[in-house]
N, C-alpha and C positions, 0 to 999 in steps of 0.2 A: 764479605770480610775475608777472604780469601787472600789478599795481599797483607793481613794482620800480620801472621805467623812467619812469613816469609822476610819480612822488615824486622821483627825483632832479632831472629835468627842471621839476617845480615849483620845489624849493626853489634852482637855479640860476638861474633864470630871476627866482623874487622878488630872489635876493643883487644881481642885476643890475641889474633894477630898484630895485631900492632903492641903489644905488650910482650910477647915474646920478641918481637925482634927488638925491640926497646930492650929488654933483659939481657939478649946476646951482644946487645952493643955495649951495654955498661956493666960489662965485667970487666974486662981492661981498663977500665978505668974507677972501677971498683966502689959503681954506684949504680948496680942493679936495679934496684928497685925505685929508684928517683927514674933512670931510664922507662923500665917500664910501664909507668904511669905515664912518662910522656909521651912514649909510644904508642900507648894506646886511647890516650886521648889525641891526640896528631890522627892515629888510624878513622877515630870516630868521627873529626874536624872533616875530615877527607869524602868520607860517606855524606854528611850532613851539607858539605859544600855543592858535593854531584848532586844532593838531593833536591836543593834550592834550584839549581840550573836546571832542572824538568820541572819544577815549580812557576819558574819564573816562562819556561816557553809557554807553558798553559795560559800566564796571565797575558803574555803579548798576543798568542791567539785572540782572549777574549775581548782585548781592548782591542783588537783590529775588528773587520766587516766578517769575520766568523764565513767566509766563500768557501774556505776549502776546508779540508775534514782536519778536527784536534788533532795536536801529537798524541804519536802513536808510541809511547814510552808504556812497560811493564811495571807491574807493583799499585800504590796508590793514586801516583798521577796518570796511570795511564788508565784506570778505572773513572777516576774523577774526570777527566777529560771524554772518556765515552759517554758518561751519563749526563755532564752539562753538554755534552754537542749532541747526544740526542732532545734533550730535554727543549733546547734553540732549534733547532728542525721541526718537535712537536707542536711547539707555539708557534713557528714560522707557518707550517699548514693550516695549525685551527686560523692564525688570521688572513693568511690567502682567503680560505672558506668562507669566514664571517665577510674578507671585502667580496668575493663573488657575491656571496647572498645577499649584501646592502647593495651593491650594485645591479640587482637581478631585480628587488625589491623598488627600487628608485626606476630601474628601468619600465615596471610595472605601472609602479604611480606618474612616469612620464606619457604611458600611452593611455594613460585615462581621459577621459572625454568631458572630466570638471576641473577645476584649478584647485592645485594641494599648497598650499603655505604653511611651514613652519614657521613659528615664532619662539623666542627663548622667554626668560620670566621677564625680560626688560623690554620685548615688545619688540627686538632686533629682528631679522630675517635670519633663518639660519638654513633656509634650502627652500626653492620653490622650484612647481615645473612648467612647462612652458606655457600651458593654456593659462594657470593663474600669472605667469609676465606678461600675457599680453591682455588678460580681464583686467589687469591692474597697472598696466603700465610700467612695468620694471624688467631690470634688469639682471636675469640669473645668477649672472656672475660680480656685476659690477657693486649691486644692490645689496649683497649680502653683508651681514650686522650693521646694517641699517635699520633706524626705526621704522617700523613700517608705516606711523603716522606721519612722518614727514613726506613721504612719497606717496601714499594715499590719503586725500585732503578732506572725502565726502565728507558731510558731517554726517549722514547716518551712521557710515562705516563706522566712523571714529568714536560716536557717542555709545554702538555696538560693543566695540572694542572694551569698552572703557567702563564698561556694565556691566553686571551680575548674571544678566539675566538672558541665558545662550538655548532657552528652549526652541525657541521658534527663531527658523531666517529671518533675516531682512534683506528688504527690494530697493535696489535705489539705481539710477541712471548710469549705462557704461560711459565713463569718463573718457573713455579712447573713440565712443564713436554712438549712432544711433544706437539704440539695443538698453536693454534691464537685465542688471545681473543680480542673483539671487545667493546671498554668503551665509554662510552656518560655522558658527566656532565652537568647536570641542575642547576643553579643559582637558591636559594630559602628562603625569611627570608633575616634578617640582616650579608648579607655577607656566609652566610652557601650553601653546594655543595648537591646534589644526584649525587651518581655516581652509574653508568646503568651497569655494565658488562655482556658479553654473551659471550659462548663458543662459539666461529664458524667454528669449525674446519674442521667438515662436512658440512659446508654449500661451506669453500672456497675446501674441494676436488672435491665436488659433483660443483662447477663451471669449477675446473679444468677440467675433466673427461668431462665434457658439452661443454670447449673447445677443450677440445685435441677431441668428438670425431664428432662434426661438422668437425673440421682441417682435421681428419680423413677420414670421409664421402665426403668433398670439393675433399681433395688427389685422395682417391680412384675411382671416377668420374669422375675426370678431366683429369686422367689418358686416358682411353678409348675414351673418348670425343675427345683427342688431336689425338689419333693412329686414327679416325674415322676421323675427319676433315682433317689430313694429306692425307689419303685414297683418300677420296673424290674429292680432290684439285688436288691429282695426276690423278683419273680417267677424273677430265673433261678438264686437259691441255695436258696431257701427249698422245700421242698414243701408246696404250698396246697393246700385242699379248693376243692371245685366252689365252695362259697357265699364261702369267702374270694377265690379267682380273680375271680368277678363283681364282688365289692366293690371291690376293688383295680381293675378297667379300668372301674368305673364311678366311682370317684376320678379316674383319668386323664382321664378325657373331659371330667370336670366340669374340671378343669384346661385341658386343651387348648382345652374351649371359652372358657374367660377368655382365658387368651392370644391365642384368636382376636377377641374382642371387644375388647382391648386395642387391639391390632394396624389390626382397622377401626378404628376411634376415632381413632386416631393418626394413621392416611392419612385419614380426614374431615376431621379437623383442617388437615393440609398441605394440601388439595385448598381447604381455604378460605381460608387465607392465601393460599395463593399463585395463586388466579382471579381473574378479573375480575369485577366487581361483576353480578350478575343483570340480565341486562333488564328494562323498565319495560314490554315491549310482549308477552310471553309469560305468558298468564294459565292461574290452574290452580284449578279447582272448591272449593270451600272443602266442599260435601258429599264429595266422593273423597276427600281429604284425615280428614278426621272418620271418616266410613267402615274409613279403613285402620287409624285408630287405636285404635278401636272394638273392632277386629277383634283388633290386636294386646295390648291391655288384658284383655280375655277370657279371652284366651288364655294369659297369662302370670297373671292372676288367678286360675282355676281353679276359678270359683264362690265365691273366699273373702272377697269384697268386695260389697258393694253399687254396682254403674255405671252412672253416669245421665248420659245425654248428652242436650242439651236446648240450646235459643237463642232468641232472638226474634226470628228472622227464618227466611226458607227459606230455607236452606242450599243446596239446591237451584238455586238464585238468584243463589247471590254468587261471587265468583271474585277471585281473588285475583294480581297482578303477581309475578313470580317464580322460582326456580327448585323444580319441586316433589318434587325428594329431597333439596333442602335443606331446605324448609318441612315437611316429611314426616319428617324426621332431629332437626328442632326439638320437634316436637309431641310426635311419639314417646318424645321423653327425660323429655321434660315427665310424659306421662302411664305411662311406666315406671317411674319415678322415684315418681310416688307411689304405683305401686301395689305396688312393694318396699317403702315406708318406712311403710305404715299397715297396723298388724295384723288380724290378719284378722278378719273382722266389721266391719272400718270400713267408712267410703262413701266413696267418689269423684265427683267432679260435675266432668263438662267441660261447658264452652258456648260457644257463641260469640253476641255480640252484634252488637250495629250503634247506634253511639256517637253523640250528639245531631250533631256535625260530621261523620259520615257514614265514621269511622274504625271498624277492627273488630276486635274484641277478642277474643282467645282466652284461656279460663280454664281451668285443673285448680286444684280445691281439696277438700282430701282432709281428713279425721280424723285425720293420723297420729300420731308422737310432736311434731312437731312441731320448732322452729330455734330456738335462743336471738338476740337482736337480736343478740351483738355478732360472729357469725357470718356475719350476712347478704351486710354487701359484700365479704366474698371468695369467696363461695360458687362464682361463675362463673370462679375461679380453677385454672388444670389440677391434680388431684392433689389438690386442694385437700379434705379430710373433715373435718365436726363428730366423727367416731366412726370412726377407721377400720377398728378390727375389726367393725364392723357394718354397714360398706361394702361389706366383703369376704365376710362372710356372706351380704350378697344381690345380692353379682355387681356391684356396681358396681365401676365403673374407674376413678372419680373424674375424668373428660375430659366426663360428658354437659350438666353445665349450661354448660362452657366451649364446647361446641361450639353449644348453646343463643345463648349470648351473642355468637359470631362470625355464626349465621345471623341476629339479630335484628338485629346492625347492617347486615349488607350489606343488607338489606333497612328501611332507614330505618324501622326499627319500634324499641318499647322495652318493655324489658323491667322488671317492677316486682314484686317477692316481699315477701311480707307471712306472719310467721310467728310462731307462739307455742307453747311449750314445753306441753305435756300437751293442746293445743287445736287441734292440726294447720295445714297450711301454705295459703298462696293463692299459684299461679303465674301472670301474667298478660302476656300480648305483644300489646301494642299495634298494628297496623298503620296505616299512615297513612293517609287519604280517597284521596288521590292512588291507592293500590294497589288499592284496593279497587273493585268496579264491581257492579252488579245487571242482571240480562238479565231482558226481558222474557217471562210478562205477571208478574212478581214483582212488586209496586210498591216504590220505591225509598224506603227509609223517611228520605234525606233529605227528599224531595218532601212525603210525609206530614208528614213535621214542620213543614214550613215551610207548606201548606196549614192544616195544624191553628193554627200561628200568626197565617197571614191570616185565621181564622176569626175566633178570638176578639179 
């Protein structure tokens, strides 16, 4: 209030002013005081005119874009001009701040990993982010205050929408491609939705897979279980002869030992999900290895195969990064596997080589019946049989290439099957250069090679 006093004090002082000289001028002509009142009304017209003209710059200020700083006038308006040009600068920052923050905010709900849809009270779009345009087919920019039913057709969705009742998601087919998306609507505000989307595609195989392979595991136990309680029920009612007795506990054993080989399998399997990845700095002989399996081929063969183990390189020599009864557990399967599925008189050939980049390759390829192509990429699948009744005739458990396919990833190797019906199968596991090493005096047949290169 400090320009109060200062404004009445002017314009009293102009009326005075101007009334005095009003008074000196109408003496001669000997109307004083009619003068002075004009005078001093004129004086105060005067004040009141300049006053308008600082008035009026302040209003041209405000009706323009307000860029550069209010007049800079003394008294009321130049009070009144500090205080609306601060008060336009206060609210220009708070909404700078509120758009950072809504933008900071949307930039957040843009990097989430489910789809956000606003809806308004009439069911429009009024902001989505990019995962729910492409869960739903729309378009960010183009789609907005659009109904969202007209662009989303499911009738789940729609009957969702269009209901009361937002406790529980709903599941229904991605429209944009294979896959199940999973939506959640929250009521929020006058009449307006969030709508929650999530891929769950993987989540519903990885349950399937979880049922099929308890179903699995129930099957495959309860199998033996029943051949062993039938056994049982026969030995304690029935009276057997010596050679039926024998028969009957060596049924059981052949049982028992499935279920025990199930059973390993199963915990090989958990011990490899749920470890830590092999180290890179723990190396294990690729002859010991070879050797053991050798051993166990033989053995499980029974003379009834032809077994040729062979490579190009000393084995002796090479050595491999890794865990070595996992690599041992791999191999194994590999070479048990075919020497159950190729009848007897066929051949078997393992080998291992050493691959132009210094990578090394283990092979089983056997004569057996052989894999139809369109078998192939599931084979490494748990449970998984081209034949089950003749899986089960030679003891497999249907877990050995699945356990095959968890060692050959933990160990950055890859695994490649090549197979043909009447013409027997090819199994082969990659390892990478990186794993593989040669100790001396072996020479290392990357060197070779690239010597043989600078030759020629």
């Amino acid at each position: 209030m400090n320009w109060l006093f200062p404004r009445i004090v002017a314009g009293m002082l102009a009326m005075v002013a101007g009334g005095a000289a009003g008074y000196f001028v109408g003496n001669p002509i000997h109307a004083p005081v009619l003068s002075m009142l004009f005078g001093g009304a004129t004086a105060v017209g005067l004040v009141a005119v300049f006053d308008t003209l600082r008035g009026y710059r302040l209003i041209s200020w405000l009706r323009g874009a307000q860029d550069g700083p209010a007049p800079r006038d003394a008294g009321l308006w130049g009070e009144m001009g500090y205080r609306i040009e601060r008060a336009i600068r206060s609210r220009e920052l708070h909404a700078v701040q509120e758009h950072t923050r809504l933008a900071q905010f949307l930039s957040a709900i843009e990097a989430s990993p489910n789809g956000v849809l606003l809806l308004d009270a009439n069911e429009q779009i009024e902001w989505c982010n990019s995962v729910a345009a492409d869960h739903f087919g729309l378009d960010p920019q183009r789609d907005r205050r659009q109904r969202v039913t007209n662009l989303v057709r499911s009738p789940l969705f729609v009957n969702y929408l269009q209901g009361a009742a937002f406790d529980e998601p709903v599941t229904f087919p991605n429209s944009r491609g294979p896959g199940t998306l999973s939506v959640s609507i929250r009521p929020y505000g006058e009449g307006m939705k969030l709508v929650l989307s999530q891929d769950v595609t993987e989540r519903e195989r990885a349950d399937s897979m979880r049922r099929d392979f308890v179903a699995n595991v129930s099957h495959e136990i309860r199998t033996p279980l029943t051949v062993l309680s039938g056994f049982i029920e026969t030995m304690s009612n029935l009276p057997l002869t010596e050679v039926e007795r024998k028969r009957v506990l060596t049924l059981m054993s052949q049982q028992t030992a499935r279920m025990q080989t199930l059973v390993s399998d199963l915990l090989t399997l958990a011990q490899l999900e749920g470890s830590p990845r092999p180290s890179a700095d723990r190396w294990v002989a690729v002859g010991k290895l070879l050797a053991h399996v050798e051993g166990d081929a033989r053995t499980l063969s029974q003379g009834r195969h032809q077994l040729s183990f062979a490579g190009n390189a000393d084995v002796s020599a090479v050595q491999i990064a890794g865990a070595e009864g996992e690599l041992l557990s791999a191999l194994a399967n590999l070479v048990n596997n075919a020497v159950r599925y190729t009848p007897e008189g066929g051949s078997i050939e393992v080998g291992w080589r050493v691959l132009a980049d210094g990578s090394g390759e283990f092979s089983v390829t056997d004569t057996g019946i052989g894999i139809d192509r369109e078998h192939l990429p599931r084979l490494t699948e748990r449970f998984y049989r081209v034949d089950g009744s003749r899986s089960r005739d030679t003891g497999g458990t249907g877990l050995g290439l699945s356990i095959v396919k968890h060692v050959v990833q933990r160990h950055g190797a890859e695994l490649a099957i090549d197979s043909e019906p009447g013409k027997g199968s090819s199994f082969r596991i990659v390892f990478p250069a990186a794993r593989v090493r040669y100790l001396e005096p072996a020479p290392d047949p990357r060197r070779v090679s690239a010597a043989a290169s600078d030759a020629s």
